[in-house]
Backbone as JSON, one array per atom type, in Angstrom:
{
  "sequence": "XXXXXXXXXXXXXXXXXXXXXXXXXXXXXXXXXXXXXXXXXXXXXXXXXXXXXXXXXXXXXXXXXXXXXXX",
  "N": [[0.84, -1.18, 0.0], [0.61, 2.1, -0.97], [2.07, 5.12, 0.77], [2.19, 7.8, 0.15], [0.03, 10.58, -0.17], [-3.2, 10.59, -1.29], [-5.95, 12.53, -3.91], [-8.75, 13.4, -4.89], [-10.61, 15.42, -6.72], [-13.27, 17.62, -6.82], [-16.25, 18.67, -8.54], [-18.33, 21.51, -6.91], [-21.3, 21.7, -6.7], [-22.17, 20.05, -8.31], [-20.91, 17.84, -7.27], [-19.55, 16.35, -9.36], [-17.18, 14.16, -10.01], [-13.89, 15.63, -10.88], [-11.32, 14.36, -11.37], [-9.76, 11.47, -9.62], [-8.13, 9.68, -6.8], [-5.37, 10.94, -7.52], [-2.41, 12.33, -7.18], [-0.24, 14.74, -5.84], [1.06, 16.51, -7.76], [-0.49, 15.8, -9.8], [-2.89, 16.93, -9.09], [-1.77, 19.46, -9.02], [-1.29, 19.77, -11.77], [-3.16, 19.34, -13.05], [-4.8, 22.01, -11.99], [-3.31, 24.03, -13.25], [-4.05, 23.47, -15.7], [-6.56, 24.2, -15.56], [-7.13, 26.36, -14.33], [-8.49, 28.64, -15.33], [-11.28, 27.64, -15.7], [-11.81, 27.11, -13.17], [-12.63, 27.85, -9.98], [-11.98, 28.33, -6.35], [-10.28, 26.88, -5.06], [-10.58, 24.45, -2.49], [-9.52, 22.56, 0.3], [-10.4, 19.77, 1.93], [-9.87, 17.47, 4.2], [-9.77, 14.02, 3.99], [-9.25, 11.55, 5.44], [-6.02, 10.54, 6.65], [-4.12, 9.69, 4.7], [-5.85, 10.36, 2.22], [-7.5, 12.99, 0.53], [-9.92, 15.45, -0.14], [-11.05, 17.52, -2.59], [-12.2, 20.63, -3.44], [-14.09, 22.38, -5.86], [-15.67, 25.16, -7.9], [-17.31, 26.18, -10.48], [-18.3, 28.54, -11.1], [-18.23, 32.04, -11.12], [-16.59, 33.93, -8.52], [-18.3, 36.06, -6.42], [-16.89, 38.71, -5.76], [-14.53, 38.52, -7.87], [-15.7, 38.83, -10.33], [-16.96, 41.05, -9.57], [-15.19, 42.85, -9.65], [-14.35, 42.19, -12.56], [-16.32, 43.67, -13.51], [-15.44, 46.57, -12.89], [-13.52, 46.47, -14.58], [-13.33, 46.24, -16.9]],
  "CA": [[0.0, 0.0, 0.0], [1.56, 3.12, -1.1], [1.7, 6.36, 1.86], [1.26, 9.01, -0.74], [-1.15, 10.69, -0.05], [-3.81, 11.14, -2.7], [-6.55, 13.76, -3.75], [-9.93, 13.42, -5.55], [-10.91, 16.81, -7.14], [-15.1, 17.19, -6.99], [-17.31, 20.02, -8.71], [-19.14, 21.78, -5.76], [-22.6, 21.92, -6.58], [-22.95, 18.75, -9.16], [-20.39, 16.59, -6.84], [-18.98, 15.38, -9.94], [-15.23, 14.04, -9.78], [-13.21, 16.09, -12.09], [-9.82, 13.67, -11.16], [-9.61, 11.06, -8.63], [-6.71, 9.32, -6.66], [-4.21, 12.16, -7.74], [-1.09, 12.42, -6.78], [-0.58, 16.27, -5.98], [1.42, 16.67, -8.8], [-1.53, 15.48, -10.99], [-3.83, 18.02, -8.97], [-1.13, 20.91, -9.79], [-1.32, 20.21, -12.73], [-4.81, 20.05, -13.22], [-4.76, 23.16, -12.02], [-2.47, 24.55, -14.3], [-4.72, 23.41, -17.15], [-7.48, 24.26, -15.85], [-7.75, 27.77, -13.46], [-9.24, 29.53, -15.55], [-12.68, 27.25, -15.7], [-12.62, 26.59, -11.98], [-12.41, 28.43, -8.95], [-11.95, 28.43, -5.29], [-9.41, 25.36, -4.59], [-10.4, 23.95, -1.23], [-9.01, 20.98, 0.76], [-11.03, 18.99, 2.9], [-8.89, 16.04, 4.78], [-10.81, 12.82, 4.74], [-8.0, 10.75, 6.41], [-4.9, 11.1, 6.85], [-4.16, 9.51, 3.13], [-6.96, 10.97, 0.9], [-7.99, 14.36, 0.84], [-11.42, 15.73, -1.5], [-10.2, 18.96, -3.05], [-13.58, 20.75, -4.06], [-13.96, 23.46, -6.61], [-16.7, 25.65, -8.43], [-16.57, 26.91, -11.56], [-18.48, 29.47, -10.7], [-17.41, 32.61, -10.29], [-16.86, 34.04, -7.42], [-18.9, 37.94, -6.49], [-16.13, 39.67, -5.58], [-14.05, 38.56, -8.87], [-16.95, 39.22, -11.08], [-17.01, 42.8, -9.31], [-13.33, 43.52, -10.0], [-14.07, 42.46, -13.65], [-16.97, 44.65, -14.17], [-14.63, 47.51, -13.0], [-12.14, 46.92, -15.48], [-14.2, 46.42, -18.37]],
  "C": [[0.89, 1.24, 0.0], [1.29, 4.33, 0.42], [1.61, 7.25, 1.18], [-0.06, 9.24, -0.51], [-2.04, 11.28, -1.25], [-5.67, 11.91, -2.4], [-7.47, 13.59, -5.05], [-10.41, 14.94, -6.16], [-12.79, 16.93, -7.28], [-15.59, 18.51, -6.99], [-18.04, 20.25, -7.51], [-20.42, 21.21, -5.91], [-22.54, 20.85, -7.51], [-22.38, 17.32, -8.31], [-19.56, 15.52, -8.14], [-17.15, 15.48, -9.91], [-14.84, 14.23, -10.96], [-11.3, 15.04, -12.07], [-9.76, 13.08, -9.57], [-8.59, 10.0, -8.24], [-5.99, 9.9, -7.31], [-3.42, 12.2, -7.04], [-0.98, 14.19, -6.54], [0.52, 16.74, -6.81], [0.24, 16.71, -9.96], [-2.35, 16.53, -10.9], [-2.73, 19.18, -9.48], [-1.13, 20.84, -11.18], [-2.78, 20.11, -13.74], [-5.35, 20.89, -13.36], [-4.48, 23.9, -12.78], [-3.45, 24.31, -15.27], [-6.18, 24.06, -17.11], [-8.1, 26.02, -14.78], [-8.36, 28.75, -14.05], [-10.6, 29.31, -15.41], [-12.96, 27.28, -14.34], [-12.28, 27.54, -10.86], [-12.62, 28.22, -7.53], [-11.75, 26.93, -4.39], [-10.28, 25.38, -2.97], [-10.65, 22.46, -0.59], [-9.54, 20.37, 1.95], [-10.44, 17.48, 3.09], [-9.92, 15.0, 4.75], [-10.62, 11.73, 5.83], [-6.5, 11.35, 5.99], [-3.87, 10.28, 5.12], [-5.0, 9.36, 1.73], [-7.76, 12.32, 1.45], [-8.78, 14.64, -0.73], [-11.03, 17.26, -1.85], [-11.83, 19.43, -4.1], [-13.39, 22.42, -4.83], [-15.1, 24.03, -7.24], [-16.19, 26.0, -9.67], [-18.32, 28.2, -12.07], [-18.04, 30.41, -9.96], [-17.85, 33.84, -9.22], [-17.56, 35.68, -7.06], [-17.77, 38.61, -6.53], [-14.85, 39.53, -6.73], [-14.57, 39.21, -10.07], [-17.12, 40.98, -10.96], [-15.67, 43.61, -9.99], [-13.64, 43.32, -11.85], [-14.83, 43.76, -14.21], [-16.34, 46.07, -14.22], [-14.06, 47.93, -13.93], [-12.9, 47.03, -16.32], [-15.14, 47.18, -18.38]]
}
């Protein structure tokens, strides 16, 4: 059994798993491919070797505000 610990990635609001058992290499680079669609990484421990890493891709008010500014 490996000790790496690994990391499920799961849309907020549909619950669907965008990448599961990840290595956190795999999630960075998930990331990397994908920050622009998703927003607001956060890491919820489940044990102490798997952690649910949940994201929206919805965005967030106070980003949304800052764009309307600029544009």
């Amino acid at each position: 059994m490996s000790s790496e610990k690994l990391y499920t990635i799961v849309l907020e609001h549909s619950l669907e798993v965008l990448l599961e058992a990840a290595t956190m290499e795999q999630v960075e680079a998930f990331w990397d491919a994908y920050d622009t669609r998703y927003f607001g990484l956060r890491l919820e421990e489940d044990n102490a070797q798997h952690a649910r890493v949940i994201v929206t891709d919805e965005i967030p008010e106070d980003e949304e505000e800052a764009e309307l500014c600029i544009g």
